[in-house]
C-alpha positions as CSV (number, residue, x, y, z in Angstrom):
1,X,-15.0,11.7,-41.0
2,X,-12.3,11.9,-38.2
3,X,-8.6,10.1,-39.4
4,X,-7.2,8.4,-36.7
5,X,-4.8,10.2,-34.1
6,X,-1.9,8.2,-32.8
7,X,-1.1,10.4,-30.1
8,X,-5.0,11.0,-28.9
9,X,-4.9,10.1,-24.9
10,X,-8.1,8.5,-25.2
11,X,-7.3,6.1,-28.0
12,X,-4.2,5.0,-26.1
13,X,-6.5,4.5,-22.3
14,X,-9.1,2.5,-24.8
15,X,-6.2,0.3,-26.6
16,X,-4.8,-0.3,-22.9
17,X,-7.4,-1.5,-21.7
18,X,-8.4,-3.9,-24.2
19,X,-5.0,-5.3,-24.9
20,X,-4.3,-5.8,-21.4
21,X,-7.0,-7.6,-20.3
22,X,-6.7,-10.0,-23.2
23,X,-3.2,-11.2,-22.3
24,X,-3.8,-12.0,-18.7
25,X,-3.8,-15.8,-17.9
26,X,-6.8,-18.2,-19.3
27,X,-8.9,-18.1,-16.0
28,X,-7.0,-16.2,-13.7
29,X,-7.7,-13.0,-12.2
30,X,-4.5,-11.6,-10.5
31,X,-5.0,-9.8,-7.1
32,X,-5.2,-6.3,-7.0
33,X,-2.1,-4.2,-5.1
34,X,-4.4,-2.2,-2.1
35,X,-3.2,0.9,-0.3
36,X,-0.7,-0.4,1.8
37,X,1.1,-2.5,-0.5
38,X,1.2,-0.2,-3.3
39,X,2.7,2.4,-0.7
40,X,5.2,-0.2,0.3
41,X,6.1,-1.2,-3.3
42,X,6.7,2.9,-4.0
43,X,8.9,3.4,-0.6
44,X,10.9,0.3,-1.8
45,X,11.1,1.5,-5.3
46,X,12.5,4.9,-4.1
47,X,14.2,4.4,-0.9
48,X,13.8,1.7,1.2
49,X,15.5,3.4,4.7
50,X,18.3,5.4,5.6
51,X,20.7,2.5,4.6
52,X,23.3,4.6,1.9
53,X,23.0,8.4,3.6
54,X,26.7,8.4,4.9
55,X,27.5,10.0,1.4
56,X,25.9,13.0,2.2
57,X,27.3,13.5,5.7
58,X,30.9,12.8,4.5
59,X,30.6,15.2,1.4
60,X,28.7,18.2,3.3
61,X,28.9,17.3,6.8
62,X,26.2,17.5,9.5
63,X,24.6,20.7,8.8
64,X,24.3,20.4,5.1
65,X,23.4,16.7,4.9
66,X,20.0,17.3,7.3
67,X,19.2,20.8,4.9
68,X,19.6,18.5,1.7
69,X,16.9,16.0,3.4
70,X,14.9,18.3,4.6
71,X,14.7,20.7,1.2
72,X,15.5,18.2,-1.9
73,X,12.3,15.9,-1.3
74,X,10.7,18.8,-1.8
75,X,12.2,20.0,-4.9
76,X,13.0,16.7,-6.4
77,X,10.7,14.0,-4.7
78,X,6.9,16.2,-4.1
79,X,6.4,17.2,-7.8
80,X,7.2,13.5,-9.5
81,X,5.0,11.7,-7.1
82,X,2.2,14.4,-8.1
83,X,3.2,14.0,-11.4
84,X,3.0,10.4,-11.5
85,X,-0.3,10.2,-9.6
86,X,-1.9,12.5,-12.2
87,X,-0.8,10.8,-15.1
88,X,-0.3,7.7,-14.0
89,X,-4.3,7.5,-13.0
90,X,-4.9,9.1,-16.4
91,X,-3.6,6.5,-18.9
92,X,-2.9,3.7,-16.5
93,X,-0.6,1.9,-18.8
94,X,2.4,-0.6,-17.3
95,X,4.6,1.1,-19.3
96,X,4.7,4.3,-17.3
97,X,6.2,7.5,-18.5
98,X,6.7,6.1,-21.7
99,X,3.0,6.6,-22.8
100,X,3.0,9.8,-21.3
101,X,6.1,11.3,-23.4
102,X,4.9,9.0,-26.5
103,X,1.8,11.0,-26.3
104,X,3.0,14.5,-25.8
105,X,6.1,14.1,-28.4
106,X,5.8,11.3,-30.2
107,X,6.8,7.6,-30.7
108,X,10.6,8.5,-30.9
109,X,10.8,10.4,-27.9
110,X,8.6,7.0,-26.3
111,X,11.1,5.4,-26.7
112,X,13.9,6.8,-25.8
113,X,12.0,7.8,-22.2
114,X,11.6,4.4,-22.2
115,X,15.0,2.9,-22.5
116,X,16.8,5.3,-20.7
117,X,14.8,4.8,-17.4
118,X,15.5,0.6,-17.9
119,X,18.6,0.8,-18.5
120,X,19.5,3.3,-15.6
121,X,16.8,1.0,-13.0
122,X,17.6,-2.8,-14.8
123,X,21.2,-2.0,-14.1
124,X,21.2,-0.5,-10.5
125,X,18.9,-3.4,-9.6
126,X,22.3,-5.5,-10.2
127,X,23.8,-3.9,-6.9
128,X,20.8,-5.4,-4.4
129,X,22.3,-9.2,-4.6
130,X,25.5,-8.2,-3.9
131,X,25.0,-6.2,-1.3
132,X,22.9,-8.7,0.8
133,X,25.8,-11.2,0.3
134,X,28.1,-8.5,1.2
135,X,25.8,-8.1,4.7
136,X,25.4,-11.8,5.4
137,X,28.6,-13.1,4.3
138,X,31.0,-10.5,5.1
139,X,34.0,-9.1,2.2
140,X,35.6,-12.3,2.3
141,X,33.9,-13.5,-0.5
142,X,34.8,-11.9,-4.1
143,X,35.7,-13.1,-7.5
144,X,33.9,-15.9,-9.3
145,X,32.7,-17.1,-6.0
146,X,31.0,-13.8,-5.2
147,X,29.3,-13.9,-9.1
148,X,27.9,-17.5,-8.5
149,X,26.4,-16.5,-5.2
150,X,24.8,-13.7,-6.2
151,X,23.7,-15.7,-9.4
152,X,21.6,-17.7,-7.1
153,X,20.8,-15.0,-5.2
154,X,19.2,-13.0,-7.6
155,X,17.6,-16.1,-9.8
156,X,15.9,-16.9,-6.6
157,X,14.2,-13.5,-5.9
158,X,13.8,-13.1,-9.5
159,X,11.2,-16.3,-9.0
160,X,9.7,-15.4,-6.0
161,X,8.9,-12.1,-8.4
162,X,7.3,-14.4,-10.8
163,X,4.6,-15.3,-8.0
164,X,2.6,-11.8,-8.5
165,X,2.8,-8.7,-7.2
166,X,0.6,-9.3,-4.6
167,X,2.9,-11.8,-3.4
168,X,6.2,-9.1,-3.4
169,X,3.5,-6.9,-1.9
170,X,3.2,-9.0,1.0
171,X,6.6,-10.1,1.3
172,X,8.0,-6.5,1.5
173,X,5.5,-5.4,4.2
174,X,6.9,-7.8,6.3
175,X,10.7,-6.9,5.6
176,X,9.8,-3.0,5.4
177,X,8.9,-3.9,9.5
178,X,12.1,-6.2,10.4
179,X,14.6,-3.6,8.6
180,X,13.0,-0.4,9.7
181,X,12.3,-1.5,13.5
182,X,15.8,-0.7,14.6
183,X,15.4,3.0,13.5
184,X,12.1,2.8,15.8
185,X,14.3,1.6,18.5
186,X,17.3,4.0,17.5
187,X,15.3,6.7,17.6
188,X,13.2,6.0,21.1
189,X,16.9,5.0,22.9
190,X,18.9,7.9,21.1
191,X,16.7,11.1,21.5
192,X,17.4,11.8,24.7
193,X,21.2,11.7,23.7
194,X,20.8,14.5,21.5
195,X,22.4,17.8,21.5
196,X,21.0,19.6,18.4
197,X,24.5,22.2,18.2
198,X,25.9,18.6,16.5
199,X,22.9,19.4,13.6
200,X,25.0,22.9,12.2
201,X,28.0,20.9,12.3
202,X,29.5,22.6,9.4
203,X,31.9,20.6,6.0
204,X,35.9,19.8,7.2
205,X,38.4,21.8,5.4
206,X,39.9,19.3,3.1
207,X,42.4,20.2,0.8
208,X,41.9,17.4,-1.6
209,X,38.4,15.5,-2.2
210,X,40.2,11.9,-2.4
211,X,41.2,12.2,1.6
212,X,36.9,11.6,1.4
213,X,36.3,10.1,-1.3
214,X,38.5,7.7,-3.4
215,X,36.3,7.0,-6.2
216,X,37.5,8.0,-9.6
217,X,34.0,8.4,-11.1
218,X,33.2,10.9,-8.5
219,X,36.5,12.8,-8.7
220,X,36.8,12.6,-12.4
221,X,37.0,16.3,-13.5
222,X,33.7,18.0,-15.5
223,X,32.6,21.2,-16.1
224,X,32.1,22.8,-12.7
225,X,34.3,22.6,-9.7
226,X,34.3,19.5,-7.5
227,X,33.7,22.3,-4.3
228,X,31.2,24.4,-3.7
229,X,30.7,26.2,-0.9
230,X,32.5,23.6,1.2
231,X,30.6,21.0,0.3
232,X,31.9,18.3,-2.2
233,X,29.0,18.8,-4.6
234,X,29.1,16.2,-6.7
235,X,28.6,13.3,-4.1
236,X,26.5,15.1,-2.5
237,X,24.2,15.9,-4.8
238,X,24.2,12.5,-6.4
239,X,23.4,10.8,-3.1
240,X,20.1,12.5,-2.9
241,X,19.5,12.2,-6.3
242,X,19.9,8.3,-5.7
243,X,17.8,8.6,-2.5
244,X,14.8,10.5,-3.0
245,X,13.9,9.8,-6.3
246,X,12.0,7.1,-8.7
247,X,8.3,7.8,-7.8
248,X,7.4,7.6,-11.5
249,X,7.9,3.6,-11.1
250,X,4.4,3.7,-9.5
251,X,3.0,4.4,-13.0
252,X,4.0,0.6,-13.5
253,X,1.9,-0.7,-11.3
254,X,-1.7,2.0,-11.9
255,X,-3.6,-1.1,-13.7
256,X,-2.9,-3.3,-10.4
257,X,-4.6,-1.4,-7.8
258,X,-7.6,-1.6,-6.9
259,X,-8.7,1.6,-6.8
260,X,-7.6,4.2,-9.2
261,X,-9.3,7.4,-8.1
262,X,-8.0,6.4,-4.0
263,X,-6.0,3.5,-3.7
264,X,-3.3,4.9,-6.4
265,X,-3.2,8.6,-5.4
266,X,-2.8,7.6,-1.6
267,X,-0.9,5.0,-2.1
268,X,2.1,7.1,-3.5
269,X,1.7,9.8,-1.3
270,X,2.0,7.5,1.6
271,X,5.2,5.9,-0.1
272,X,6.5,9.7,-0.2
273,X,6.0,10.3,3.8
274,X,7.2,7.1,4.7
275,X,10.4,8.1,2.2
276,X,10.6,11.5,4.0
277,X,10.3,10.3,7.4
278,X,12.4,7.4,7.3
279,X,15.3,9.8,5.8
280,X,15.1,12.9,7.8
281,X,14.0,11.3,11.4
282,X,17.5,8.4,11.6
283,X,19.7,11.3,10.6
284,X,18.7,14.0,12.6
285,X,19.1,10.9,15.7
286,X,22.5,9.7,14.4
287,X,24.3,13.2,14.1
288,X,22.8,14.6,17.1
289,X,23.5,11.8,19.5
290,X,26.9,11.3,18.1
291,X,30.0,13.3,17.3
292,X,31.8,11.3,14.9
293,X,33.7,13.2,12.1
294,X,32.5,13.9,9.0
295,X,35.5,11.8,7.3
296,X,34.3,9.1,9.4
297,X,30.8,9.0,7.6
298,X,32.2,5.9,5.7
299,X,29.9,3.2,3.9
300,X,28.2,1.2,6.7
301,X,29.2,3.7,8.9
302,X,25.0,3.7,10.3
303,X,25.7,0.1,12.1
304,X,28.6,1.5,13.8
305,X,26.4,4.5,15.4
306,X,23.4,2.1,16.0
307,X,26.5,0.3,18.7
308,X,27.0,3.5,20.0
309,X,23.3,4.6,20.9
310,X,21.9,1.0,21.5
311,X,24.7,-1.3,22.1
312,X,26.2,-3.8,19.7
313,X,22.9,-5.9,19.7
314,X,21.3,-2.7,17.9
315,X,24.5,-2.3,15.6
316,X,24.1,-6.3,14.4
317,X,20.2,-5.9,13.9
318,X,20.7,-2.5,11.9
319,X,22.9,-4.7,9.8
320,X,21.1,-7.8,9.3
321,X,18.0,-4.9,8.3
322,X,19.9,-3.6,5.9
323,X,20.6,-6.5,4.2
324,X,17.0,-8.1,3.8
325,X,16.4,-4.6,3.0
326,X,18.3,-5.2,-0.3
327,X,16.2,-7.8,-1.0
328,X,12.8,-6.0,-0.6
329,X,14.7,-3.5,-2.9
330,X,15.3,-5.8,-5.4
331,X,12.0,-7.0,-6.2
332,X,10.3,-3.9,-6.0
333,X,12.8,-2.5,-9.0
334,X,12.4,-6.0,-10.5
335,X,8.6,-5.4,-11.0
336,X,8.7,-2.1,-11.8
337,X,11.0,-2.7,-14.7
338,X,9.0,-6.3,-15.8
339,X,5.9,-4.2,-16.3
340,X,7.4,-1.3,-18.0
341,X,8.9,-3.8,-20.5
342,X,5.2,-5.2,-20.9
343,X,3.9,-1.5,-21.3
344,X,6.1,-1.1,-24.1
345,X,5.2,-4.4,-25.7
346,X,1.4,-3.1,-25.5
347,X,2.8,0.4,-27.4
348,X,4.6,-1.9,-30.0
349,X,8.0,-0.7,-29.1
350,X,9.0,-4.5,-28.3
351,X,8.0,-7.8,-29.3
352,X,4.5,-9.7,-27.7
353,X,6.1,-12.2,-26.1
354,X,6.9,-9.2,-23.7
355,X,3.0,-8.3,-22.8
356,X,2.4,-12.0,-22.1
357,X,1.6,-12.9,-18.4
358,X,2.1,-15.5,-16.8
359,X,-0.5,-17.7,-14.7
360,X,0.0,-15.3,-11.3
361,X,-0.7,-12.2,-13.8
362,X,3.4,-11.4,-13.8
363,X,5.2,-10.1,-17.1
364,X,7.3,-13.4,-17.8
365,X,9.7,-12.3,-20.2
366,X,10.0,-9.0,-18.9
367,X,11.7,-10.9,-15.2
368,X,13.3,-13.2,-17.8
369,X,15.1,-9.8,-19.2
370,X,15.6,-7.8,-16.3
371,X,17.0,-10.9,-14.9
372,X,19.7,-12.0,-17.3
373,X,21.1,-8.0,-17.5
374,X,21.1,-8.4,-13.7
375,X,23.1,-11.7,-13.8
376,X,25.6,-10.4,-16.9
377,X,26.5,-7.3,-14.6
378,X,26.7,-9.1,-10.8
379,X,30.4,-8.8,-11.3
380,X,30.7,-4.8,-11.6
381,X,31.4,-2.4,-8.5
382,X,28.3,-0.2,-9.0
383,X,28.9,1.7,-5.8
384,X,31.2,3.6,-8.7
385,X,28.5,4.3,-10.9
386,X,25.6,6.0,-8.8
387,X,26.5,9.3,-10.9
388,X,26.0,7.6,-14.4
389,X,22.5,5.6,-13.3
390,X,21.4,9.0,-12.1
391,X,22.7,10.6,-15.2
392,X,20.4,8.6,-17.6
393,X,17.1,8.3,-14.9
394,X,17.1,12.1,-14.9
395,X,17.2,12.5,-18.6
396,X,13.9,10.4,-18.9
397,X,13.0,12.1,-15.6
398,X,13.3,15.4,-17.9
399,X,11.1,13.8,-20.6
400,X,8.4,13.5,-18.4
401,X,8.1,16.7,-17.1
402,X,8.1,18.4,-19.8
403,X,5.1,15.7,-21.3
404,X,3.5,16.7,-17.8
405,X,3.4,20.4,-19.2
406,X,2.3,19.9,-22.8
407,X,-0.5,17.4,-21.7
408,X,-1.4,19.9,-19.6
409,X,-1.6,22.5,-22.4
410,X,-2.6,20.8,-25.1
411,X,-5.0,17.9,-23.6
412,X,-7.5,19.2,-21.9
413,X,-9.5,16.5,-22.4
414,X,-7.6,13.7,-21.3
415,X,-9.6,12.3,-18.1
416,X,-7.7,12.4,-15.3
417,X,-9.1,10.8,-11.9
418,X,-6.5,12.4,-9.9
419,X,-5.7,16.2,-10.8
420,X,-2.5,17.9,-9.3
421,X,-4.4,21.1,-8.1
422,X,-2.7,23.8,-9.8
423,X,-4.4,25.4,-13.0
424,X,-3.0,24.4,-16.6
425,X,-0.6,27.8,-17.4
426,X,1.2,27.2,-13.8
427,X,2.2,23.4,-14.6
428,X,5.5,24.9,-16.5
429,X,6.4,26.2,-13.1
430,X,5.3,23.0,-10.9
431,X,8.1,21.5,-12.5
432,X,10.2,24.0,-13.1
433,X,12.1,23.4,-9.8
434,X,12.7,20.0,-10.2
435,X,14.3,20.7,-13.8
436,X,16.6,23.0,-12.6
437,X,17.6,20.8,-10.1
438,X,18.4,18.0,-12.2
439,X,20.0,20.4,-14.6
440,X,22.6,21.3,-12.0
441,X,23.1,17.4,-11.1
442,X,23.4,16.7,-15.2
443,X,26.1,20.4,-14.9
444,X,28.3,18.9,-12.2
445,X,28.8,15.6,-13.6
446,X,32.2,14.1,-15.0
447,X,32.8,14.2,-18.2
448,X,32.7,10.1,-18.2
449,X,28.9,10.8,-17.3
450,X,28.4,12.7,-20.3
451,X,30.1,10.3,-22.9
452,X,28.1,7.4,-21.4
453,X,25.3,9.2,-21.9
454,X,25.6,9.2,-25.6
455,X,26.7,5.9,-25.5
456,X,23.1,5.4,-24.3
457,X,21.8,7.5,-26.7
458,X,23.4,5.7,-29.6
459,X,22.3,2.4,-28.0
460,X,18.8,4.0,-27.8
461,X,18.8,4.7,-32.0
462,X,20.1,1.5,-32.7
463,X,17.5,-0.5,-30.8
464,X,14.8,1.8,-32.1
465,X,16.4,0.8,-35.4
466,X,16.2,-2.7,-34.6
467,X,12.7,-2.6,-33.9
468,X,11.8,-1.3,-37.1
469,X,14.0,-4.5,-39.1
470,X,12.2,-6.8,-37.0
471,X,8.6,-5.5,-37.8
472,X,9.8,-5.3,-41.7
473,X,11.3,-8.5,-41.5
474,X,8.7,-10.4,-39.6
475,X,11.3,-12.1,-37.3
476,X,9.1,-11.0,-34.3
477,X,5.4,-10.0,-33.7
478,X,4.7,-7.1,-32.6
479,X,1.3,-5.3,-31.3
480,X,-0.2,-2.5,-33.2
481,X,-2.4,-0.8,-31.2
482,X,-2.8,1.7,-34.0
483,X,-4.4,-0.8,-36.0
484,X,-6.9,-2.1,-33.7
485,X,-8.1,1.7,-32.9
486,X,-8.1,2.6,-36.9
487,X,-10.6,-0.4,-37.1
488,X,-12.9,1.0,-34.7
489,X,-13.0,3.8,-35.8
490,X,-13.6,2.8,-39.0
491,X,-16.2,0.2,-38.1
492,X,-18.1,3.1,-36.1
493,X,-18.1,4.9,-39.1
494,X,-19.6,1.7,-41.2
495,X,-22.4,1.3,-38.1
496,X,-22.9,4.7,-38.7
497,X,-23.4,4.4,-42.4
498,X,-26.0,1.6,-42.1
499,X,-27.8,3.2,-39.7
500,X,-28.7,5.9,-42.0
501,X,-28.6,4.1,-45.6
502,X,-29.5,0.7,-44.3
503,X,-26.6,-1.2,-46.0
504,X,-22.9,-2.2,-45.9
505,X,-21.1,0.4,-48.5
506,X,-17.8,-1.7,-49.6
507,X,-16.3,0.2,-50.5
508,X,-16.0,1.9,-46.7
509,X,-15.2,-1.6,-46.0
510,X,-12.1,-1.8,-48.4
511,X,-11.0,1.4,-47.0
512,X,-11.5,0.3,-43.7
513,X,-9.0,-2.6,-45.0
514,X,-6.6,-0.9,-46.8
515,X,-5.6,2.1,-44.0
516,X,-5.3,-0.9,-41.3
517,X,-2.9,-2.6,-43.7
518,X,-1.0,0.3,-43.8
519,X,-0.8,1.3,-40.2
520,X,0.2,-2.6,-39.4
521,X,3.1,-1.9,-41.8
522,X,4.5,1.4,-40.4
């Protein structure tokens, strides 16, 4: 007789499966996310354009800013999306990296993977409404007026996101071609204004970061120097953090294709090209056919050198791109956060009422969430707090890596349609790169970063604590998935036993009772 095994990969791909399927709407079969739109949905959920580079030019100059694009996808941006097509395919669960840590370390570390990567993505999503305001409206608008707006704003989007994903599929194929076709047009005007000597444009010497940057997050002091090399590290390095990264959202959305073995694989990998080229093409076409300063790299700065290689009817399209661009960006991290919420419902970190769907197959209460926290923080600048959402995504970012290793050791068995083609003993040094990476980020940060990090963390405990009052106290249901594996085990066992002896032994039966009582109760 085999006890049950609550962190065996195959239990948790047969629990998904079933629970999953029974919480879709009475008669309604949701559309399945094919190649393209999954790889639009993954561009969106990482990226979305060169929109937000200027950054990296003003805090490392020409030279630096193209090496960091051309090198960091590599290091940071490659090894998740393999990641997250491997495992992703293998336990094809909404709630992402959660089940992938849960497995490897356990329902504590589950969780906290789990919260840390909503709170970081739930939050940031906050900035998308504003921003398109900000575009279409102009600065004139701030206070309570600029809350209300972007109240409406984001309710709005937040509905259309209620209409299924194959719906914000669609709908951000469409933007995806208005906001990226003036980069098409940028780039077929301004490469024959190039003069590649402007690419090894080398960092200003500044004798004081705040004559770039006046932000007190960034210039808040931490534990390494602000400079390095010439390059004001911190910015810098959070930028592309910000930029290139995310690909483990797609791990959301692995039940929706329609093809696990093709569509899913491809799917991210073509969100990660489109990433790269969409990055590394405008850039090396608006520093080589301009000469603007590095200081000058401010915010927004991209429209200004779209006017100066097109004319001013390329500068206002740039604009008007970027700002439906927000909104493509907005419902792509809106979904991606919904069904993570449901994944964890179906893991019984969060109530039921968070795996229910709603009649277009959309995560109700999991829009309803991500949509009040969206609404509650519409009044915050969070162009300050880039470094603290990076901060907390690349500690669950850590989390997965190191599942991606022990899962790699220690399940050999675990199916997995798509395989990352290195052998088991050299997955420690796949991601090895990418940890170190994000250990630097995590070593340059302010010391700000780090206490709201363990604010996090205590937030983290006390909701895990919560949980367990709610489950002891009844207040809210949640899903055991243990218990409905224990009982087939258990009934296996039985059909087993009647098979051979030709009768029902009870007293199997009251076992079979009593140790799904007791898993319901833990």
């Amino acid at each position: 007789m085999t006890g049950f095994n609550s962190n065996d990969p195959q239990a948790h791909q047969d629990t998904n499966t079933s629970t999953t399927g029974h919480h879709h709407a009475p008669h309604h079969h949701p559309q399945k996310l094919n190649l393209l739109q999954l790889a639009i949905l993954v561009f969106y959920n990482v990226s979305g354009g060169p929109f937000g580079l200027e950054p990296s030019i003003r805090a490392g100059g020409n030279y630096y800013a193209i090496l960091g694009f051309l090198i960091l996808p590599l290091v940071w941006s490659y090894p998740e999306a393999m990641v997250t097509a491997e495992l992703g395919s293998a336990f094809q669960s909404s709630s992402g990296g959660v089940i992938w840590v849960q497995t490897a370390f356990g329902d504590a570390a589950g969780a906290f993977c789990g919260y840390f990567n909503w709170i970081s993505g739930a939050t940031d999503n906050a900035i998308y409404p504003t921003l398109f305001l900000t575009y279409l409206l102009g600065d004139g608008f701030r206070g309570f007026t600029s809350f209300c707006y972007a109240c409406v704003v984001s309710i709005t989007l937040s509905y259309l996101n209620y209409l299924g994903l194959e719906f914000v599929g669609n709908s951000s194929i469409v933007i995806c071609v208005i906001a990226m076709s003036p980069f098409i047009i940028m780039f077929l005007v301004g490469i024959w204004k190039v003069k590649p000597e402007r690419w090894y444009q080398m960092p200003e010497e500044v004798g004081n970061i705040e004559e770039l940057f006046d932000d007190d997050f960034q210039t808040a002091p931490g534990l390494l120097p602000l400079m390095i090399g010439g390059v004001f590290i911190r910015p810098f390095l959070n930028n592309l953090f910000w930029n290139v990264n995310s690909f483990d959202s797609a791990a959301s959305f692995a039940e929706e294709v329609t093809d696990i073995t093709t569509t899913y694989p491809n799917g991210i990998f073509l969100g990660l090209g489109l990433t790269y080229i969409f990055y590394i093409v405008p850039l090396l076409i608006v520093t080589g056919a301009t000469d603007y300063k590095q200081s000058e790299w401010v915010d927004g700065h991209l429209a200004t050198v779209a006017s100066d290689i097109g004319g001013k009817w390329l500068g206002a399209w740039t604009i008007f791109a970027c700002g439906i661009s927000n909104l493509a960006l907005y419902e792509a991290e809106l979904s991606a956060d919904a069904y993570q919420l449901m994944g964890m419902a179906e893991q019984g970190y969060l109530p039921s009422i968070f795996k229910i769907r709603s009649k277009y197959g959309t995560p109700t209460a999991g829009i309803i969430a991500g949509t009040i926290v969206i609404v509650i923080m519409s009044a915050a600048d969070f162009t300050q707090l880039v470094e603290i959402l990076n901060a907390n995504y690349a500690v669950s970012l850590l989390l997965e890596y190191f599942a991606f290793v022990k899962l790699r050791l220690d399940r050999k068995d675990l199916h997995r349609p798509y395989r990352v083609p290195i052998p088991d003993w050299f997955s420690f040094f796949f991601v090895l790169p990418p940890c170190l990476a994000i250990i630097f980020l995590l070593a340059v940060s302010s010391w700000l970063t780090y206490f709201f990090i363990i604010g996090v963390f205590v937030l983290c405990l006390l909701l895990v604590g919560a949980q367990q009052v709610f489950r002891e106290k009844c207040w809210f249901e949640f899903d055991n998935a243990n218990t409905k594996q224990v009982r087939k085990e258990y009934v296996e066992i039985i059909l087993g036993s009647q098979e051979t002896s030709g009768n029902t032994d009870h007293g199997v039966v009251e076992l079979v009772n009593e140790k799904a009582q007791l898993v319901h109760s833990l």
